[in-house]
C-alpha positions in Angstrom: -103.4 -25.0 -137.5 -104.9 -28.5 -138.6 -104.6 -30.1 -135.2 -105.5 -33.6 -136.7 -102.1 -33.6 -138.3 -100.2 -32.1 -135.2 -102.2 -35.3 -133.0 -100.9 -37.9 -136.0 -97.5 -36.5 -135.4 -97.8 -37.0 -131.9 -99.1 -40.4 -131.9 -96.1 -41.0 -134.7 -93.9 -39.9 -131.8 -95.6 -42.4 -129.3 -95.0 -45.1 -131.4 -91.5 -44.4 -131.6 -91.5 -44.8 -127.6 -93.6 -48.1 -128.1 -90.8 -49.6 -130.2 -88.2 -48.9 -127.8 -85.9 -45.6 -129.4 -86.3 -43.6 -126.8 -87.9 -43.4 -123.4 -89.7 -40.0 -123.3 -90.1 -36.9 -125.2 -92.0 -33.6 -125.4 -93.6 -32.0 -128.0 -94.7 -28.2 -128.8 -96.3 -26.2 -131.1 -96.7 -22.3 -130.5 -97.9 -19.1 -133.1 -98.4 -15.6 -132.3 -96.9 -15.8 -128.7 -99.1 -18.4 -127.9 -98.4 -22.8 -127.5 -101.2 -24.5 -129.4 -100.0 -27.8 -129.1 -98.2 -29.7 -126.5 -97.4 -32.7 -125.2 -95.6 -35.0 -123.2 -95.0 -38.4 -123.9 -93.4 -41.2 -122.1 -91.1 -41.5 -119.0 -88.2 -38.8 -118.2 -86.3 -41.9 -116.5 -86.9 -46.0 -116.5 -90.0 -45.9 -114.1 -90.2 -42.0 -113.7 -93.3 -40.8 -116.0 -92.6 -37.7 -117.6 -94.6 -34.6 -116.6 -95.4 -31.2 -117.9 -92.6 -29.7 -115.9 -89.9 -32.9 -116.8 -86.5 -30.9 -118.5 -85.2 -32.2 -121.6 -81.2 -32.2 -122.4 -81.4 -30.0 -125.6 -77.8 -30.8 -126.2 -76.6 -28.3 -129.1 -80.2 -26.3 -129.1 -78.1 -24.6 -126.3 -76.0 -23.1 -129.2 -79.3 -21.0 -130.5 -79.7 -19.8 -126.3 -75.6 -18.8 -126.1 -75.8 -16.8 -129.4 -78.2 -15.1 -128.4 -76.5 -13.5 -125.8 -73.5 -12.4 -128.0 -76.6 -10.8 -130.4 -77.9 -8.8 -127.2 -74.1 -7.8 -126.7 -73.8 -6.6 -130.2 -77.6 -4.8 -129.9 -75.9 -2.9 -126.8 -72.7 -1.8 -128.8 -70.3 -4.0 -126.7 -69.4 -6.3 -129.5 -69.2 -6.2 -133.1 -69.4 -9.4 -135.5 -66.5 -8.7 -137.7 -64.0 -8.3 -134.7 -61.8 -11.2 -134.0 -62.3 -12.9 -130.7 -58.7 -12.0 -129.2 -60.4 -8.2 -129.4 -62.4 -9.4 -126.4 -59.9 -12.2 -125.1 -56.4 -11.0 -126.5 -54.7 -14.6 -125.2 -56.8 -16.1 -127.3 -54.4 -15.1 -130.4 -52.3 -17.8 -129.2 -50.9 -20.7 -131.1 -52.0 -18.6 -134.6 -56.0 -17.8 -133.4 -55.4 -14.0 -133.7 -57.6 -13.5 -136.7 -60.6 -15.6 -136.0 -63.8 -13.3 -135.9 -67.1 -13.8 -133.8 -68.5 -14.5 -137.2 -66.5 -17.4 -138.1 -66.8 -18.7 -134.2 -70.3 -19.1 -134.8 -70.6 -20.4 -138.2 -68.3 -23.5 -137.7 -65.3 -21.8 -139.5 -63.0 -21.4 -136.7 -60.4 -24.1 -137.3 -60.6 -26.0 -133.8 -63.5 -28.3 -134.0 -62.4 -30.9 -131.7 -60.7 -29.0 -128.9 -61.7 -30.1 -125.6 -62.9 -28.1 -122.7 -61.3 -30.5 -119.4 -64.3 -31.1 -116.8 -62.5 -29.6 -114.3 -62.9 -26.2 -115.6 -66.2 -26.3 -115.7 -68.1 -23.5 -113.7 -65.0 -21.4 -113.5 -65.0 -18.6 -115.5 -61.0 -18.1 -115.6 -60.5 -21.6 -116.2 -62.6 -22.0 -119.2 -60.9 -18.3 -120.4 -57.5 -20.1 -119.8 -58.5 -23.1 -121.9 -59.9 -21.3 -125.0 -57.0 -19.5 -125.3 -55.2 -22.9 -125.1 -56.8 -24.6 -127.7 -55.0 -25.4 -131.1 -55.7 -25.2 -134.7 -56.6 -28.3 -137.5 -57.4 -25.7 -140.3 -56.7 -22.6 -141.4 -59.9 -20.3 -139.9 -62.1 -19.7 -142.3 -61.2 -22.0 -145.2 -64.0 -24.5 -144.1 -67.4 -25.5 -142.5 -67.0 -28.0 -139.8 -69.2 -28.6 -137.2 -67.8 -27.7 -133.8 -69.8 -29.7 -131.5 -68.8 -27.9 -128.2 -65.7 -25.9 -129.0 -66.7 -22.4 -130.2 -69.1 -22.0 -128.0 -67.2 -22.0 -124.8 -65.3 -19.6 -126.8 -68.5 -17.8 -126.9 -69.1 -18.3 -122.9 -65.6 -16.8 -122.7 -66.5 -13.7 -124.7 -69.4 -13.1 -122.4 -67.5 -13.4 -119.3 -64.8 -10.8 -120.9 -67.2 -8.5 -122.0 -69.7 -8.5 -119.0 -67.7 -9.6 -116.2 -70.6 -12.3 -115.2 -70.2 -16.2 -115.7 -72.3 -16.9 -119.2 -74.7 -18.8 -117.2 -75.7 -15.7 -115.3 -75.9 -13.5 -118.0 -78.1 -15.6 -120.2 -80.3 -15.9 -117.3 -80.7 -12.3 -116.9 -80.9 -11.2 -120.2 -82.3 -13.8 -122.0 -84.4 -15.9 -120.1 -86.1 -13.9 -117.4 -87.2 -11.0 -119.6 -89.3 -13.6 -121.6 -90.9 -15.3 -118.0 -88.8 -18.6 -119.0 -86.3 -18.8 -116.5 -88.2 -21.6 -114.8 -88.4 -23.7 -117.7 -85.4 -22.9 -119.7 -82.0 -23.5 -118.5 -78.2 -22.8 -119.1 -76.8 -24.5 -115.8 -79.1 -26.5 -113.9 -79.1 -25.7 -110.7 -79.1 -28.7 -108.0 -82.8 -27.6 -106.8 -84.3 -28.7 -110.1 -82.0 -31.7 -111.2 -85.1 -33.7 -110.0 -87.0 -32.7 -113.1 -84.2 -33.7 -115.6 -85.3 -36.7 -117.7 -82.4 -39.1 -118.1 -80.4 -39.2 -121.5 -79.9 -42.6 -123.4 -78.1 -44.1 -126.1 -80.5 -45.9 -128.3 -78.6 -49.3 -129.3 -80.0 -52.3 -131.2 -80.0 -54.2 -127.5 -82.0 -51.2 -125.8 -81.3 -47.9 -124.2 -78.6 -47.4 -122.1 -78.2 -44.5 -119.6 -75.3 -42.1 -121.0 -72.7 -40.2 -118.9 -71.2 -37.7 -118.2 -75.2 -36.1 -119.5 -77.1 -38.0 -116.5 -75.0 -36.8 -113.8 -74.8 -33.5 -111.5 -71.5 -31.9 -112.9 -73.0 -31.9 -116.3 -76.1 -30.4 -115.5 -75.0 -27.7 -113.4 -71.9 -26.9 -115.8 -74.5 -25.0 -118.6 -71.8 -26.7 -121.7 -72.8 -23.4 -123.5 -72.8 -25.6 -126.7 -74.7 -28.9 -125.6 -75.4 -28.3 -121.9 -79.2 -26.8 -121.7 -82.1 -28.0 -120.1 -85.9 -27.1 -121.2 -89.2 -28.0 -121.6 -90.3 -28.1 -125.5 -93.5 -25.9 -124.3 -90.1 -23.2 -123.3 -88.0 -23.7 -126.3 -91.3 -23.0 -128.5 -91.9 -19.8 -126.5 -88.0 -19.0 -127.0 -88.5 -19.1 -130.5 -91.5 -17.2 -130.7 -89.8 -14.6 -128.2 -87.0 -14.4 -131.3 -89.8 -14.0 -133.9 -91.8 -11.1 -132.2 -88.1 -9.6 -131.8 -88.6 -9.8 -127.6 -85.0 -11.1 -127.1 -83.6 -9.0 -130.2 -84.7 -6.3 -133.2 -86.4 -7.3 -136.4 -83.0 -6.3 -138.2 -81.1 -8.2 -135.8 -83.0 -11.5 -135.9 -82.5 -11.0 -139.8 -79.0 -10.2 -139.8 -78.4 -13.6 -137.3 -80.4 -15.9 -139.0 -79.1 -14.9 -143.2 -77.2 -17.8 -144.7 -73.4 -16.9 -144.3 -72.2 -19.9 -145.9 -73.9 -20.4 -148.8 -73.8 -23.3 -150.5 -70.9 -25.0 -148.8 -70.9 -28.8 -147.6 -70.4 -28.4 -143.7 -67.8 -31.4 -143.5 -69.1 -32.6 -140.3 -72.5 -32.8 -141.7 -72.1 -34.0 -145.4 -74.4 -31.1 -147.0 -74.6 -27.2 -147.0 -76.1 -26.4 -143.4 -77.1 -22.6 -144.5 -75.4 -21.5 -141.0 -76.6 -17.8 -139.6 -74.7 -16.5 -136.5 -76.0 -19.4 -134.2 -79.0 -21.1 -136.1 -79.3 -22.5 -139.4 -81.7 -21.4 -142.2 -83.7 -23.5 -144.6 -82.6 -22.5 -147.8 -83.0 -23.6 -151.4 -81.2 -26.7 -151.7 -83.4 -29.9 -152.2 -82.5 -31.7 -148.7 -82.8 -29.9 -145.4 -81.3 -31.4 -141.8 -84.1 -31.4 -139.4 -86.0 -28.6 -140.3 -88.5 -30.6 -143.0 -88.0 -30.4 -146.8 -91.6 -28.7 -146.8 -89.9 -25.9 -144.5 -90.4 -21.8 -146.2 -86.8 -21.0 -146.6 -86.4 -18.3 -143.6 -87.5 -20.6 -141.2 -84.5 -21.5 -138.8 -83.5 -23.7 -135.7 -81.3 -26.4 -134.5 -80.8 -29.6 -133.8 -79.4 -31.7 -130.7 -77.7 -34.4 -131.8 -79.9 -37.5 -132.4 -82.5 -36.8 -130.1 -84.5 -33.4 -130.9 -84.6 -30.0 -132.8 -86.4 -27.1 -132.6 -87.1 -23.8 -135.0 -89.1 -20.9 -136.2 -90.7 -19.7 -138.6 -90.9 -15.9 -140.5 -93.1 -16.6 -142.5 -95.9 -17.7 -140.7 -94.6 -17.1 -137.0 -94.9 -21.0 -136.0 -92.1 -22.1 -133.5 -91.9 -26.3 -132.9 -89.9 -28.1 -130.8 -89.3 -31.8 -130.3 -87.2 -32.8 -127.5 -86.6 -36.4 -126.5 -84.1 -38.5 -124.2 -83.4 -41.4 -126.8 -79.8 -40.3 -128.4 -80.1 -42.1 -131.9 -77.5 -43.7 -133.6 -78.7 -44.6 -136.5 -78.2 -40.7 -138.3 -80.3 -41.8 -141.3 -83.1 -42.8 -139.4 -83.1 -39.9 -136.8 -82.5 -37.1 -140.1 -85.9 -39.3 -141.9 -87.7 -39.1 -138.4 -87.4 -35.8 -138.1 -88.3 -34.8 -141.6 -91.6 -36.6 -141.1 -92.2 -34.9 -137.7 -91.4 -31.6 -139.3 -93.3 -31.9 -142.3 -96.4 -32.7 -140.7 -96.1 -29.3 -138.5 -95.5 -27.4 -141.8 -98.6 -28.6 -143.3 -100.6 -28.1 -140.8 -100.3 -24.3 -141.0 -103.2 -22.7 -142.2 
């Protein structure tokens, strides 16, 4: 790696925190199993520094951490992709959602994008089973790519309880997490013990950052929103995705089966361009723009984003893993998309 352009990245990073759009953030840079680069930049909080063990809200980088529980279902012959959810969850056929499949829950093509899980339900397993199966169609499934910011993957959490018996939290713990050694520093449901590590999210606005709820308080943190929810250090989510790319969490066929384009060419609505969406992640691809993963990006490499404030992925090709994570939620799309093909790009070309 050519560290000088991994340290002018950083510094671009700092600057960002100079000018006020966002407090903190955290930086990582790992190949071959190992973290190369990383820092931590800023303050977690309004007079809290941040430190090497300071958790970052990855918002929907979480989606990446829930899938790949369903892929270790599907690796244990407990779940196939092409079944429909109500397979696994048979009052979720209600109110026409009988034919939606796992694959179109994870690829944004299940029809419900803005259905609402209540915050009462949150940390009970029946509840959040009884409110999937409530939710209600916009779209015929599969017809189109939307973004579902939160709503398929409590779908997913669902699944896992069905199929497992264990709240999604647990599970992902047990059999994603721990086998890897990041359960200290990787998170789907914070517990109250560590809430003192979690920086503070803010909105960035053109008067200054301003703490956001419900993301700075405890019910959020503990809940694990299995779409949004997750709490890391970027040092962990780098190691995740190195843990993905030396098939530690699933098979080489697996990780290449999750991470193929399954929908092509086609504009995610939500979005504005094709998205490339695998079964959790999104892939690079051929077209001329890419969201978040850098324009200079080979086209296997794959990750997600968390809305206006980080992203994280990995890469085949030459088994680099980055990660960004910050506590400034930006606004201003354009400038967050541009930011983080800048920061990207400089990690591509520093590979060697």
């Amino acid at each position: 790696m050519d560290m000088d352009r991994l340290e002018r990245m950083a510094a671009i990073v700092q600057g960002h925190i100079n000018e006020g759009r966002q407090h903190g953030a955290a930086i990582a840079v790992a190949r071959h199993g190992e973290v190369v680069f990383d820092r931590v930049l800023g303050q977690a909080a309004p007079g809290r520094p941040a430190t090497p063990d300071t958790l970052w809200l990855l918002y929907s980088n979480t989606k990446v951490v829930t899938a790949a529980a369903l892929w270790l279902l599907a690796e244990d012959g407990l779940l196939r992709f092409t079944d429909t959810v109500a397979r696994y969850i048979p009052g979720f056929a209600k109110h026409g959602k009988s034919g939606i499949t796992i694959i179109q829950l994870l690829t944004h093509q299940g029809g419900f994008p803005d259905a609402l899980m209540p915050a009462e339900a949150w940390g009970n397993p029946a509840a959040i089973e009884a409110a999937v199966c409530d939710f209600t169609l916009q779209w015929t499934p599969g017809t189109r790519v939307h973004y579902h910011p939160a709503a398929a993957h409590w779908v997913a959490a669902a699944v896992i309880h069905a199929i497992t018996g264990q709240d999604h939290r647990d599970f992902i713990a047990a059999r994603v997490l721990r086998p890897l050694g990041l359960e200290r520093e990787l998170f789907v449901g914070l517990p109250e013990t560590e809430h003192h590590r979690a920086a503070d999210m803010a909105d960035w606005t053109p008067g200054g950052l301003v703490a956001r709820m419900p993301e700075c308080g405890a019910a959020h943190r503990m809940a694990g929103v299995p779409g949004g929810g997750g709490y890391a250090t970027a040092r962990a989510m780098a190691l995740f995705y190195q843990g993905l790319l030396q098939h530690r969490v699933v098979s080489p066929r697996m990780l290449q089966y999750v991470t193929r384009n399954f929908t092509g060419d086609r504009v995610d609505e939500s979005m504005g361009v094709p998205m490339h969406r695998g079964l959790g992640p999104a892939a690079r691809g051929h077209t001329d723009g890419s969201r978040g993963l850098g324009a200079l990006a080979h086209p296997r490499v794959f990750g997600h984003g968390g809305v206006g404030s980080s992203h994280v992925w990995g890469d085949p090709d030459s088994g680099v893993s980055f990660a960004f994570l910050s506590n400034g939620r930006q606004s201003e799309e354009d400038w967050h998309l541009a930011r983080l093909d800048v920061l990207c790009n400089l990690v591509h070309s520093a590979i060697r």
